[in-house]
N, C-alpha and C positions, 0 to 999 in steps of 0.2 A: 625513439618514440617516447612519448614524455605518459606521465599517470592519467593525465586529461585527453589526453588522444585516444589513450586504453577504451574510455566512458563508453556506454551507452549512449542513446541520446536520451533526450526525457521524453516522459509518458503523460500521454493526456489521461484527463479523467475516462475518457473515453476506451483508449486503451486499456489502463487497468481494469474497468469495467466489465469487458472483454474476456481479457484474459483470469480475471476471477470468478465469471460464471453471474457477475452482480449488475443489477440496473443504476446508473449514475446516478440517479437520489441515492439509493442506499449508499453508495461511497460516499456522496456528501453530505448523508445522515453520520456517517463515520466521521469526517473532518471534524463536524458541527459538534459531537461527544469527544473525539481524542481517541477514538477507538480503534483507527485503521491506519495504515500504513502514513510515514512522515511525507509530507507534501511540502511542496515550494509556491510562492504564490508570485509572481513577476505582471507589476500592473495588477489588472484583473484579474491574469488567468491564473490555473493551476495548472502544477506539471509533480509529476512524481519523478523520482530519481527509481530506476531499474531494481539497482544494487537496496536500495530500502524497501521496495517493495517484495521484492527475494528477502530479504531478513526479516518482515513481517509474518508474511508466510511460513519459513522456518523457525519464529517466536511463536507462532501457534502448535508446533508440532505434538500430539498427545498421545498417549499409549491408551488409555480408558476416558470413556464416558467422564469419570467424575476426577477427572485431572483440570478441569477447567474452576476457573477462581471463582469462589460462591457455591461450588456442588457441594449439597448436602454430604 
């Protein structure tokens, strides 16, 4: 079984949406800044890779309040 076989599949904006608790404008208020996890865009659409959206999530991880960039 080869690395590519390992994959996930990919994730609609819809999925991630889902599974973030988020309404799809806000995820595409995310694209539209740079804010949210990396996307793929094929044609039209978008699709998130799993494994990035797992490492997004785990780049946010904070121990306090003011661990976030810009807290006073």
């Amino acid at each position: 079984m080869t690395e590519a076989d390992k994959r996930l599949p990919l994730a609609t904006p819809s999925e991630v949406a889902e599974f973030r608790r988020i309404t799809e404008a806000s995820l595409a208020q995310e694209r539209y800044k740079g804010t949210g996890p990396k996307f793929r865009k094929l044609g039209r659409k978008v699709f998130y890779d799993w494994a990035d959206v797992y490492a997004w999530v785990d780049g946010n991880t904070m121990q306090r309040t003011d661990d976030r960039p810009g807290a006073a």
